[in-house]
C-alpha positions as CSV (number, residue, x, y, z in Angstrom):
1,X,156.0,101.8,63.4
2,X,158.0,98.4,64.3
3,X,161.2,97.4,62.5
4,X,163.1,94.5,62.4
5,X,166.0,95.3,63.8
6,X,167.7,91.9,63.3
7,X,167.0,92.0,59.7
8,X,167.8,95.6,58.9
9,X,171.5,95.4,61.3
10,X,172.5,92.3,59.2
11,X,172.4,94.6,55.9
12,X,175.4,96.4,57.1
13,X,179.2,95.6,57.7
14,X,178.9,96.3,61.8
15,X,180.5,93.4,63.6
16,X,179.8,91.2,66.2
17,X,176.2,90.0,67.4
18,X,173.1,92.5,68.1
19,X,172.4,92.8,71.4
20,X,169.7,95.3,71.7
21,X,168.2,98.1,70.1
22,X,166.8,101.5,71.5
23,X,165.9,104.8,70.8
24,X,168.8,107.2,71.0
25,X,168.8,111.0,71.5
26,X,166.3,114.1,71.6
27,X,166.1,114.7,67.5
28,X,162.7,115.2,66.2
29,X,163.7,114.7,62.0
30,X,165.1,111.3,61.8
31,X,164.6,108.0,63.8
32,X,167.7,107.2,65.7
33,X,168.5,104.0,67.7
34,X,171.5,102.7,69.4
35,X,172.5,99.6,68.9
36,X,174.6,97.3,71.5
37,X,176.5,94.2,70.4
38,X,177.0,91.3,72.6
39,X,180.9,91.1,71.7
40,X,183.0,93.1,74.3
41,X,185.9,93.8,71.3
42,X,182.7,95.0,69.1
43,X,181.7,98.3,68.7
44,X,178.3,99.6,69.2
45,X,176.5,101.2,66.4
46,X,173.9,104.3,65.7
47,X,170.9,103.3,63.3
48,X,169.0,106.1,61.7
49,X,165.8,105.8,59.7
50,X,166.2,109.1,56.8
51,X,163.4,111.2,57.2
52,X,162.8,110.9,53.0
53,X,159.4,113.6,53.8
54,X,162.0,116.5,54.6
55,X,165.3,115.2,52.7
56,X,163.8,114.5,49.0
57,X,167.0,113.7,47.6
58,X,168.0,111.2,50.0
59,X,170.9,109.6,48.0
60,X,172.3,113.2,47.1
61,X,171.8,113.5,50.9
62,X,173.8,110.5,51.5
63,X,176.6,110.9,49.2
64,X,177.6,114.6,50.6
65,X,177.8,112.8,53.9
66,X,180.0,110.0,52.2
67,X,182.2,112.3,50.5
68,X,182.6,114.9,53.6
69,X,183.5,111.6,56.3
70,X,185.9,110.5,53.4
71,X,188.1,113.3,53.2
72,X,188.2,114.4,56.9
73,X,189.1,110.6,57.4
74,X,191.9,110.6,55.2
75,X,192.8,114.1,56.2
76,X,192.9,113.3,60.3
77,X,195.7,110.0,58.9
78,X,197.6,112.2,56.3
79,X,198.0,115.2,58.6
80,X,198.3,112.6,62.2
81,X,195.8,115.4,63.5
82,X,193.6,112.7,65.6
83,X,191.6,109.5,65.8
84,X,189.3,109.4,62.8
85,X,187.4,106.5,64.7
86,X,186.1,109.1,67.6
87,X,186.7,112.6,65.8
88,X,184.4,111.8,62.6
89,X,181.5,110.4,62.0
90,X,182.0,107.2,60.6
91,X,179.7,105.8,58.1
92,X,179.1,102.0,57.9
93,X,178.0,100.5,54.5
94,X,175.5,97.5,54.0
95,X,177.1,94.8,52.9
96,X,176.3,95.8,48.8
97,X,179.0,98.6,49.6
98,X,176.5,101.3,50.1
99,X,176.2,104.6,51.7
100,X,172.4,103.3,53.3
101,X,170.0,100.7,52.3
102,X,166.3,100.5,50.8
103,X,164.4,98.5,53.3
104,X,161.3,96.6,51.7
105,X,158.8,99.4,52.8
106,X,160.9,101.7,50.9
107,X,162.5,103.4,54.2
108,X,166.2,104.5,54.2
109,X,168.5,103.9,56.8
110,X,172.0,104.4,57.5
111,X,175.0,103.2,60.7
112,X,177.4,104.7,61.9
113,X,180.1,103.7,64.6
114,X,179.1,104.9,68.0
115,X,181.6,107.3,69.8
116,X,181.8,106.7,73.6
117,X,181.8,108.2,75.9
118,X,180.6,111.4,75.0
119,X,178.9,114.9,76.0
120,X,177.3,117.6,74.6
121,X,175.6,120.9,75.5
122,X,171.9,122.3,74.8
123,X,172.8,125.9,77.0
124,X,176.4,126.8,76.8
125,X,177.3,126.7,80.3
126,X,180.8,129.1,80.4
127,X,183.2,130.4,77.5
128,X,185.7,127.5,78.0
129,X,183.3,125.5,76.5
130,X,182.3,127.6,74.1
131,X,185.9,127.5,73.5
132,X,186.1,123.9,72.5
133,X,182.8,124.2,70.8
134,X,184.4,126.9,68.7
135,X,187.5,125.0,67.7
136,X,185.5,122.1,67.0
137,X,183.4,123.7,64.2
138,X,186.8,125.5,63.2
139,X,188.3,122.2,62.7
140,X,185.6,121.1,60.5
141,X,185.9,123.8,58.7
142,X,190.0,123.5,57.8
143,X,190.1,120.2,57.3
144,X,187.3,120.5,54.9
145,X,189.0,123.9,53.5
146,X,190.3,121.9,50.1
147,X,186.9,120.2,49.6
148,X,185.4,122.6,46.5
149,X,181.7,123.3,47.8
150,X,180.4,122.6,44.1
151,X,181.1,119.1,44.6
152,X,178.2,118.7,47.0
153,X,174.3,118.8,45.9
154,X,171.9,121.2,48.0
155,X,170.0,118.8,50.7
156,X,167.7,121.9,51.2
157,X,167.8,124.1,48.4
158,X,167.7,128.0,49.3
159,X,168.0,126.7,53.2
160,X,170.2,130.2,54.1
161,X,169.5,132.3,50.9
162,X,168.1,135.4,52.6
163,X,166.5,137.1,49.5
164,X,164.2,133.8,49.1
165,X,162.7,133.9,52.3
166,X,162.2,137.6,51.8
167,X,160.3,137.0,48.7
168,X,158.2,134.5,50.9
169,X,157.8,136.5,52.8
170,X,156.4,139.2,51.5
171,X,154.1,137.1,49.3
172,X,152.6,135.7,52.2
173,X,152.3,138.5,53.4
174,X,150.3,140.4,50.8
175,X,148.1,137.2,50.9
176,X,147.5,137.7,54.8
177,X,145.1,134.4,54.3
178,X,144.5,134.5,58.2
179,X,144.6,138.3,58.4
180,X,147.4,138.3,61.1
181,X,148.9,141.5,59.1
182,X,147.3,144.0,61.4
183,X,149.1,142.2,64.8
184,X,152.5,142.8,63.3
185,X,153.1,145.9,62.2
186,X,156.1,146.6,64.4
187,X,157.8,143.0,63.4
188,X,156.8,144.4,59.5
189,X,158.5,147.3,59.9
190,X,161.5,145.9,61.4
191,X,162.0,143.3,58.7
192,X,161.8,146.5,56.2
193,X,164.6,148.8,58.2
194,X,167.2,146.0,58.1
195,X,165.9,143.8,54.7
196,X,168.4,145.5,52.3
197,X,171.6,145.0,54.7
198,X,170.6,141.4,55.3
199,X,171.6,140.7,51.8
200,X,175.5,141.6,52.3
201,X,176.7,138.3,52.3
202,X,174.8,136.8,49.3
203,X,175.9,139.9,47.0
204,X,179.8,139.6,48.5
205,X,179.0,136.1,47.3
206,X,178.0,136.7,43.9
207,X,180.6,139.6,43.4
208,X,183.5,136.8,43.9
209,X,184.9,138.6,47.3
210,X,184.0,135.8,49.5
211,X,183.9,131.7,48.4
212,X,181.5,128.8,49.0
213,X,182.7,126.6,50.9
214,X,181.4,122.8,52.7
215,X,179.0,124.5,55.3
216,X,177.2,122.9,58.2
217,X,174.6,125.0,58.3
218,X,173.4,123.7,61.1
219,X,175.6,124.8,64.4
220,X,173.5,124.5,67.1
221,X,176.4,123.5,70.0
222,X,174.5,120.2,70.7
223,X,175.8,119.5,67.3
224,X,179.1,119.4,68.8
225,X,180.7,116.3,71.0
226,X,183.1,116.6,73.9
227,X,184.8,114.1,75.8
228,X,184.4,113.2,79.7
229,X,187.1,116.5,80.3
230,X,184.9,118.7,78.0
231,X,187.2,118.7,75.1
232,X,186.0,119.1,72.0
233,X,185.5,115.4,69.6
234,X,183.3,115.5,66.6
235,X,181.1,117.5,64.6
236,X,177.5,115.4,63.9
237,X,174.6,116.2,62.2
238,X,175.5,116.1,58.7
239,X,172.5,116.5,56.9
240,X,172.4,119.8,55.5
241,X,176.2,120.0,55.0
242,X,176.5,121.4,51.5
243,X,177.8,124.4,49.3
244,X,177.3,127.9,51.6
245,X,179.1,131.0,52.9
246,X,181.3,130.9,56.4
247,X,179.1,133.1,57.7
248,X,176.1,130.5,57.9
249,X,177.8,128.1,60.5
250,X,179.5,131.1,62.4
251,X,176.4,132.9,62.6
252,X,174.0,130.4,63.7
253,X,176.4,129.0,66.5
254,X,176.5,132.9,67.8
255,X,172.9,133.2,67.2
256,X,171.7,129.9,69.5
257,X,175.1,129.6,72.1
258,X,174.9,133.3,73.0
259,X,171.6,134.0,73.7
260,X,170.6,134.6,77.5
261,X,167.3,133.1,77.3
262,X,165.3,130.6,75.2
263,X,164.7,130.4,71.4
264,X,160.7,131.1,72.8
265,X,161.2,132.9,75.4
266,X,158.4,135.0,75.8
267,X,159.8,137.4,78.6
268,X,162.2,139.4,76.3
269,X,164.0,141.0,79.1
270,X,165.8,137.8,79.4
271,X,167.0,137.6,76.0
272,X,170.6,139.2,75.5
273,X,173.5,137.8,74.0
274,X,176.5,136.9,76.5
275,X,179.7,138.4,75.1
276,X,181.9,136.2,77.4
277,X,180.3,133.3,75.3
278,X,180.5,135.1,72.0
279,X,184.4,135.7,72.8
280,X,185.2,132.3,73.9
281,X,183.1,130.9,70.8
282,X,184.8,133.1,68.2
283,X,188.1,132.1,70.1
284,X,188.1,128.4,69.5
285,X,187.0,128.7,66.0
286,X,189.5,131.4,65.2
287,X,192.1,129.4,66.5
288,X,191.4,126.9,63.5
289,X,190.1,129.0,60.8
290,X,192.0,132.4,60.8
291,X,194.8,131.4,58.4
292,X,192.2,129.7,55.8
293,X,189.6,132.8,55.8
294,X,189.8,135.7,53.2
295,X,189.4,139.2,55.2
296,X,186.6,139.7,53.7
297,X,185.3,136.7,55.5
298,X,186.4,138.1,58.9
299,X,185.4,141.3,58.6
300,X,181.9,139.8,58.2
301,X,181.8,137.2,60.8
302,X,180.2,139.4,63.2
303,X,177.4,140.7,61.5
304,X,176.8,136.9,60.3
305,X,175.5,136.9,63.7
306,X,172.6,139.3,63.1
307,X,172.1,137.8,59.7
308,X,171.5,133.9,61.3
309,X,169.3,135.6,64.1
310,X,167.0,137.7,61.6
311,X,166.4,135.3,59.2
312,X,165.1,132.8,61.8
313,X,162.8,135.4,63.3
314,X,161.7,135.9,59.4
315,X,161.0,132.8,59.3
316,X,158.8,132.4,62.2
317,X,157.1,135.3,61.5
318,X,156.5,134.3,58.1
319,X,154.8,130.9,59.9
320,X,153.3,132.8,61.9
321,X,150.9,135.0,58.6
322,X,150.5,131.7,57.0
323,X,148.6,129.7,60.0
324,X,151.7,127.9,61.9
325,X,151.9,125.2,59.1
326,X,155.5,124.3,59.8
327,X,157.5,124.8,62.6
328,X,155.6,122.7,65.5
329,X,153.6,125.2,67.8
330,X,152.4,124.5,71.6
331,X,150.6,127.1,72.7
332,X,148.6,130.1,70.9
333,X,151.1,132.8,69.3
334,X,154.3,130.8,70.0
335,X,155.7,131.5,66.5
336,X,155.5,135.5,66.9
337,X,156.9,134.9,70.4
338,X,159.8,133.1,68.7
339,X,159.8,136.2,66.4
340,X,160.0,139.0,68.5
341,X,162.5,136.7,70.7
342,X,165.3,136.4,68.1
343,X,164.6,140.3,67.2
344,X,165.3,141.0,70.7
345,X,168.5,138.9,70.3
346,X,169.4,141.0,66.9
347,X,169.1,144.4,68.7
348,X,171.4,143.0,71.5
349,X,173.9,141.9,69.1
350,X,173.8,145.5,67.4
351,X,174.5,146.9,70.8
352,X,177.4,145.0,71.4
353,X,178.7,145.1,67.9
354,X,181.7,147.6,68.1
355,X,182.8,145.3,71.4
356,X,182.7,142.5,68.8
357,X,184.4,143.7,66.3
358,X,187.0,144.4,68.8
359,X,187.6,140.7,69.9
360,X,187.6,139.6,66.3
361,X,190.2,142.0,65.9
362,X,192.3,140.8,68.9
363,X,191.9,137.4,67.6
364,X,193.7,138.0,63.9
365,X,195.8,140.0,64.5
């Protein structure tokens, strides 16, 4: 699809002249261009077309991300913690004042200021920079710890809740419309030993003993920038920030950074998690959070781990019994590889649990 780049860039308040346009980045939701002024005391920009297919409620969508850049903004100048203009996202409006604009084919797009120079990490390459991933998301986390997570409409509704995508599950399950069933009997089974313990954090959550807070809930660590010297910048990626648990963006971070091998990988003696990255992980984000989390929160924050990494192996598996209608597949019985890789993952974390528990301990106290 062609756009007019000229047209669209002059809709928002960017300054200076367009230079060029070009795609920007490896993310397969969202359209995402850089654009380069002519101007060498201009900035550059990032253009993003909204995918409206998977985000409904694009102007819900949009004003969470407003209101969560606002307040770390004004919270980086009141507390004199940083430089908003590289260590948050930094949203543009069109020239009507708004968060994105309505193009005449009914897309939505959005700008942001482009931080330069930057890096960031598919494969975690040692704990120091797990380190300053784990501070990074930390950060978010504190300066966003006054932000009440009610204020902030669901951008995927039910994206984390566990006993949903049990009920899916299940459902799909009974249906068996591709009669799979009978190839999965272990996986079946292991979703059934640990399905009532996977609900801990929802029922701590509806028993008052931990809050909802402004999640991510989306850590992977490319999700995090660092500078040239591989200290941590900016948190990016805010389009499922919205009302969740801790435990969510902790989890998922420990789920993806720590594991040995990939999310596929279909030789499963190559999947552990890496405790050295766990401990420089927790580390960094400790370092920022412990003073804001309940202990209820901590005590969990390890087990979050095996919580992130089962229900993304339900959820492949569940993919898997309904035909491989969602998440993208190349090759025959790549989602129950994906499966039985993050269930490898979970029984490496439960291994290693009481050494975890440990270095949280170490951490807070």
């Amino acid at each position: 699809m062609k756009h007019d780049f000229n047209k669209i860039s002059r809709q928002f308040r960017m300054k200076g002249t367009l230079l060029s346009c070009q795609p920007y980045g490896s993310g397969h939701i969202n359209e995402t261009f850089l654009l380069k002024t002519e101007q060498q005391d201009s900035p550059d920009y990032i253009l993003q077309r909204i995918n409206s297919t998977i985000f409904a409620d694009v102007p819900g969508l949009m004003e969470n991300i407003r209101k969560v850049t606002s307040h770390l903004h004004n919270k980086l100048i009141e507390t004199g913690m940083g430089n908003p203009e590289r260590e948050i996202l930094t949203l543009i409006p069109t020239i009507e004042e708004r968060a994105y604009l309505i193009d005449e084919k009914g897309n939505y797009w959005r700008m942001y200021l482009y931080i330069w120079p930057n890096k960031s990490y598919d494969i975690v390459p040692d704990s120091n920079i797990a380190f300053e991933g784990g501070k990074m998301f930390g950060k978010f986390q504190k300066l966003l710890s006054d932000l009440p997570g009610d204020e902030l409409v669901e951008t995927i509704p039910d994206f984390h809740n566990i006993e949903k995508r049990l009920d899916t599950f299940y459902q799909i399950l009974q249906e068996d419309k591709f009669n799979r069933a009978a190839s999965i009997k272990d996986e079946i089974l292991f979703i059934e030993k640990y399905r009532s313990e996977m609900q801990t954090i929802l029922q701590l959550g509806n028993e008052g003993h931990i809050p909802k807070r402004v999640t991510h809930n989306d850590t992977k660590f490319n999700n995090v920038l660092l500078d040239e010297n591989n200290r941590g910048l900016c948190v990016i990626d805010l389009d499922t920030v919205m009302p969740g648990f801790i435990h969510y963006d902790f989890g998922d971070t420990i789920r993806t950074a720590t594991n040995t091998g990939a999310e596929d990988e279909p030789d499963l003696s190559k999947v552990e998690m890496d405790i050295e990255i766990f401990k420089g992980f927790a580390g960094g984000f400790l370092s920022e959070t412990k003073d804001i989390l309940c202990k209820k929160e901590i005590d969990y924050l390890v087990f979050s781990g095996r919580l992130l990494t089962y229900t993304i192996g339900l959820r492949f598996l569940t993919d898997y019994l309904n035909g491989d209608n969602y998440f993208r597949t190349h090759r025959t019985n790549h989602n129950i590889e994906r499966c039985r890789a993050q269930f490898k993952l979970f029984r490496s974390q439960l291994r290693q649990e009481e050494q975890m528990d440990r270095i949280i301990k170490s951490l807070t106290s």
